[in-house]
N, C-alpha and C positions, 0 to 999 in steps of 0.2 A: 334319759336313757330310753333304749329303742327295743324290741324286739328284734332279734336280728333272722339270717335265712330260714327260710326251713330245711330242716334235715343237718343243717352246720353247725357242729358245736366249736368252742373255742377255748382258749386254760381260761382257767377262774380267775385269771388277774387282768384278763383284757375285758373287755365292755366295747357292745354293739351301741353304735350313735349315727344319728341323721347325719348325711351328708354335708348338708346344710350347718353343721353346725362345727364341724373341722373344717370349712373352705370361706376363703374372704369372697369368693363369686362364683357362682355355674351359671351362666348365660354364651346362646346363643350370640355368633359374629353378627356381621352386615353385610348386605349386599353388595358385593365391588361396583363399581366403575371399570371394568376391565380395560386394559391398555397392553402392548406387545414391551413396555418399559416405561415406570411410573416408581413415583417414588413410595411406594409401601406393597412387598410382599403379601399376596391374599391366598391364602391355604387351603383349598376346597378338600373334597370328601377325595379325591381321587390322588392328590397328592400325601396326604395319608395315610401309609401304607407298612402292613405289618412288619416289616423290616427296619422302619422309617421314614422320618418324611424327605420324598421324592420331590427335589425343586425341580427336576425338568418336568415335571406335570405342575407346574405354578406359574402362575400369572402376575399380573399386576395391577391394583387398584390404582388412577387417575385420582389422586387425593387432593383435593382442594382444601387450603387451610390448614392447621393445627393435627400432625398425624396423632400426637397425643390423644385426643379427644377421641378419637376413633373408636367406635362401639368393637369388641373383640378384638385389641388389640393387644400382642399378645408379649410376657415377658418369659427369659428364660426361667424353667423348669415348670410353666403352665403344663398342663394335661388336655389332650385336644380328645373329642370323640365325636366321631360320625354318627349323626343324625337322621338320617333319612335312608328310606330302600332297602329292602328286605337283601343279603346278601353285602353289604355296603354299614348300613347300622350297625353300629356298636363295635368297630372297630375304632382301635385304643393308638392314640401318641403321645409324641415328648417332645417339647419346644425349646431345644437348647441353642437359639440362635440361628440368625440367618446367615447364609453365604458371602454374604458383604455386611457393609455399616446400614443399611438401609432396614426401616421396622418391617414387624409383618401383622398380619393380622388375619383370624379366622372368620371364615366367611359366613352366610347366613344358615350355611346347611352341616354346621360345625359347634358342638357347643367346648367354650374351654371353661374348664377348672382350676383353680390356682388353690392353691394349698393356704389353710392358714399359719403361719411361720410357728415354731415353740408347740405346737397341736399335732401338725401331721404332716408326715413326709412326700414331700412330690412324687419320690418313685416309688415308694410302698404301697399311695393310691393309682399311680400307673399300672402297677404290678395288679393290683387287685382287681380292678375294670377291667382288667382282662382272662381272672380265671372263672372256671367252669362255672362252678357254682352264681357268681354274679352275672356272668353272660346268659345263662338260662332266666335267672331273674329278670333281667332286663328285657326278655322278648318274651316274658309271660305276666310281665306288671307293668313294665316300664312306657308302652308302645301305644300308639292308636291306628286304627287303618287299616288295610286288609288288601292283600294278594303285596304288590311290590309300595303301592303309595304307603308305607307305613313309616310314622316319626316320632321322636323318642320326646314324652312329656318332659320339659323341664322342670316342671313343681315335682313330678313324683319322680324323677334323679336326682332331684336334693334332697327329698324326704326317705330314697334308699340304702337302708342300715348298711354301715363300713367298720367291721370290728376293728377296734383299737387297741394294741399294747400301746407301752412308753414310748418315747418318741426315740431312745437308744436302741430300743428293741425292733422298730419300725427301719433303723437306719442301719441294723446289722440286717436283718430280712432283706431290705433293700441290697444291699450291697452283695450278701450271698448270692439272691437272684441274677443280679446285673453279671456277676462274676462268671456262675454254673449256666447261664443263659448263654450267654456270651462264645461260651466253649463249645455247648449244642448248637448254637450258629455256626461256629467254625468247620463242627463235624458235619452236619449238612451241605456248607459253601464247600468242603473238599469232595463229599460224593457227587455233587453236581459238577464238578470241575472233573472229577472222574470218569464220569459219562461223556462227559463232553469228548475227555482225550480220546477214549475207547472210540465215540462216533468214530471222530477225525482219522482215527487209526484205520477201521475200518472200511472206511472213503481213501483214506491213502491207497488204502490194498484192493479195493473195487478197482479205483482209476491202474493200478499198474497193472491187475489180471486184463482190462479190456484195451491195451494200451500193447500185452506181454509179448503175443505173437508177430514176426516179421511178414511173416507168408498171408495174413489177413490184410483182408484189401476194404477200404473205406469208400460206404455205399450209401447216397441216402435211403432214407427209412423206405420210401415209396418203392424200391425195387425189390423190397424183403415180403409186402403186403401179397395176402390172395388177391388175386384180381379182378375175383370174384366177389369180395367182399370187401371194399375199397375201406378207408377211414371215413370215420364219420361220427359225427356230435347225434343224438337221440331226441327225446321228447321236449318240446318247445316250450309247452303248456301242463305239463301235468297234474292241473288241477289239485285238489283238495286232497289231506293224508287219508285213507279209507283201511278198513278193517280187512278187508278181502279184496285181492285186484295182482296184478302185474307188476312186480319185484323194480326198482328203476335206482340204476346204479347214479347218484353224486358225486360231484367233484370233495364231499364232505369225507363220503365213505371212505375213500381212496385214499385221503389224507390221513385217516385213525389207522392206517394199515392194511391187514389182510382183508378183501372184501367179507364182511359176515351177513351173509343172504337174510339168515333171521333179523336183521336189525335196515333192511334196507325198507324205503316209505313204497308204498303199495298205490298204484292209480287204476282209472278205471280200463278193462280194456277194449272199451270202443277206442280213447284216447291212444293207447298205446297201439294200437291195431293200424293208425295211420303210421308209424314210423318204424315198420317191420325192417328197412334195410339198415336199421341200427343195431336190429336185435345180437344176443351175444350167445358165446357157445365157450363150454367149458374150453380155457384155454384161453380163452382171446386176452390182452392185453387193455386193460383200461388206464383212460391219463388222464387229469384235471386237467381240462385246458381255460379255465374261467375261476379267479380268485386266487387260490395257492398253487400257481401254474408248476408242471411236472413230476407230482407224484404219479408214478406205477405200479399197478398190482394188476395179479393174472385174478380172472374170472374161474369159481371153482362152480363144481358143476354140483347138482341137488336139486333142481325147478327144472321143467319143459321151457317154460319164456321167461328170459330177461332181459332188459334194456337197459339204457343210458338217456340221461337226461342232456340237454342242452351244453353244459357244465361240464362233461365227462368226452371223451373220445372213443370210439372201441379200435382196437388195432388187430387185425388177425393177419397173423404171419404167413406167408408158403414154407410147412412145413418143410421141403425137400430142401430151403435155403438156409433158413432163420428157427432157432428154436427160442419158443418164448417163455421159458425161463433166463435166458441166457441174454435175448433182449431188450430185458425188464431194467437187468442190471446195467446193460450198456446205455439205457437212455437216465440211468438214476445217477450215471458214472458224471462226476463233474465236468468233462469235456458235453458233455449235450446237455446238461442243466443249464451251463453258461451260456452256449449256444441258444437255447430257450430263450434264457435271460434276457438276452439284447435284443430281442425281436417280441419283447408283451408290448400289447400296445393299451389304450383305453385310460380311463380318470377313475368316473366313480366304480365302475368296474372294470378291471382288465382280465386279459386274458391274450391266448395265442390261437391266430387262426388255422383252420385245417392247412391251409398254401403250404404255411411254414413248416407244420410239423411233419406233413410230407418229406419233405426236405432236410430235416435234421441229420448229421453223418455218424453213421452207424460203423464199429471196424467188426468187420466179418471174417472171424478165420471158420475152418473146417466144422461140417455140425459135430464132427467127434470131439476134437477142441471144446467147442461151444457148452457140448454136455460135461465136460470135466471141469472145465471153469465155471459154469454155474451152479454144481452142485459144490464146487469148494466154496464161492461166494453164497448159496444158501445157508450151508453150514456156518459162515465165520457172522452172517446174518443172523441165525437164529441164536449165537451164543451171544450175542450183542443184545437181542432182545429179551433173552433172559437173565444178562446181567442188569439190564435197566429196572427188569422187573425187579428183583432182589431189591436194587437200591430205591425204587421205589416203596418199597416195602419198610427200607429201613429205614427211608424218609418221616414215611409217618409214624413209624417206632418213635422218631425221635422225638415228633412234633408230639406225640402224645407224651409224652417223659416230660416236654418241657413242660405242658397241660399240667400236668401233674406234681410235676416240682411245685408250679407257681400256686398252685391250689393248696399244698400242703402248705407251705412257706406263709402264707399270707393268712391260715386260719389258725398256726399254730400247730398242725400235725407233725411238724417237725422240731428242733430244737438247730437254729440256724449253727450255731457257735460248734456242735461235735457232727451234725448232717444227720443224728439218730433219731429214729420213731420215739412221737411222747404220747404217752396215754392221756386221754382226759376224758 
């Protein structure tokens, strides 16, 4: 018998014991032979994934000989756990078969654990490796290493404490979990599917309000610009992030949403003093044109200087034509996204050159129009982004419930059979 967590008590009929001593093995896989198709499945840390294991992130070991014999080879209801890299470590799975007849086998940056039969239950120690209480353990005992190189000992994952009830009681725990888990996956995959429709919905209704008037006449972008103030990409170079300096809008910024001046990287401004005909003014129009081509947001005013980097485009409207709110929405409207689209060019990076974005076709009705369709499209905007918010919110509500379910469940705070709190 073992000492078990600190701070975790457990009923007086179960007993904390080594790891090592309910499992017939915990060792580390092997290192593939990778191939694009081979006969043996190989399981990396990246196909591992809390939901499950992800075969389109899997590969294939080139196995010469006897796949049997294969170090980390793996059978249904093994327990897989990532071993390596701060954020990646100690993330938990379940090996119930591969997608065809073919074996599989965990790799060398993966340790499995196979239950010992009559002792202890596969998914009650699934279930366990993954609540609170042991995942804190694990990255305050279990680990060696420092900033991201860190990896999990397997001497001292065998040797940490796994409270034990009967192995009946182990299989009703199990089984509650798998069940009340199961249902908080469902209710998450429907708010996420929720979100989704609402986007769609209000992309349906962007493209019909910029689409809505007959009397709007379709212009490219180039004819709506000051001409005084052309488009154009900003800093080439902007050196190193600094504590004080010259605001410089990303194609990053752009994509998190509204631009937020406090969170943009600061350069020096000799640097930025070269690229003044980028510079921006409340109002102007910014676009990723490098990476996640076509996000837009308007420039909000709060600094004397701001720029753009490389990555970013500024677009300033002639007011008297084009209002850029109204803009914003027509270039985010599917009809010039797509347009976008077939004109990125580039491999390891792409992106859209200023030529084309010139060029993009804009439908231009009246700026009185323009003002009344962009403030309805702000509005169906902002409730779209506070409904995300919510279901954000009640995203990790849930994800903490399920935290909490499986913590209770696995230590005995619960009584699985009526779902009520037990003293101990």
């Amino acid at each position: 018998m073992t000492t078990g967590l600190a701070g975790v008590a457990i009923p007086g009929s179960w007993e904390w014991l080594p790891l090592k001593h309910v499992a017939i093995s915990i060792n580390r896989g092997s290192a593939p032979d990778y191939t694009d198709d081979g006969q043996v499945w190989a399981i990396s840390q990246a196909a591992n994934q809390p939901e499950g294991l992800d075969w389109s992130r899997t590969r294939f070991h080139a196995c010469n000989g006897n796949a049997a014999k294969l170090k980390g080879l793996l059978r249904p209801n093994d327990v897989l756990i990532n071993s390596t890299g701060r954020g990646t470590l100690g993330r938990v799975g379940y090996f119930s078969g591969t997608p065809d007849s073919r074996p599989a086998m965990a790799d060398g940056h993966v340790t499995r654990l196979r239950a010992r039969p009559g002792v202890l239950h596969p998914r009650f120690v699934y279930h366990y490796l993954q609540s609170e209480p042991f995942q804190h353990y694990l990255y305050s005992a279990l680990v060696v290493g420092a900033t991201n190189q860190i990896e999990l000992v397997g001497e001292r994952l065998a040797a940490a404490p796994i409270p034990l009830p009967s192995l009946d009681e182990q299989r009703r725990i199990a089984d509650f979990l798998d069940e009340q888990l199961a249902l908080l996956d469902r209710v998450i995959a429907l708010r996420q599917r929720q979100a989704e429709l609402e986007t769609e919905r209000f992309e349906d209704f962007r493209e019909s309000v910029v689409e809505a008037d007959e009397r709007a006449f379709l212009s490219p972008l180039l004819n709506l610009i000051d001409r005084a103030r052309p488009i154009n990409y900003g800093v080439l170079m902007p050196g190193p992030r600094l504590e004080e300096g010259i605001p410089l809008v990303e194609a990053g910024d752009v994509m998190r949403g509204p631009i937020c001046l406090a969170r943009l990287r600061l350069t020096d401004p000799s640097i930025e003093a070269e690229f003044k005909r980028s510079r921006l003014r409340e109002g102007d129009l910014v676009m990723a044109i490098r990476g996640s081509v076509g996000r837009v947001q308007i420039t909000p005013g709060g600094v004397p200087i701001v720029n753009v980097t490389r990555d970013a485009a500024r677009i300033s409207l002639n007011s008297k034509i084009a209002l850029n709110a109204y803009v914003r929405h027509a270039l985010s409207a599917r009809r010039s996204q797509e347009w976008l689209g077939i004109r990125i060019t580039g491999s390891a990076v792409t992106g859209i050159n200023i030529g084309d974005l010139r060029k993009v076709p804009i439908m231009v009705p009246e700026l009185k129009v323009q003002c009344e369709w962009a403030s309805e499209l702000d509005k169906a905007e902002a409730y779209l982004a506070s409904l995300k918010y919510y279901m954000l919110q009640g995203r990790s509500l849930l994800v903490e419930r399920k935290q909490a379910l499986i913590t209770a469940a696995v230590t005995g705070k619960i009584d699985v059979t009526t779902a009520r709190r037990v003293d101990i």
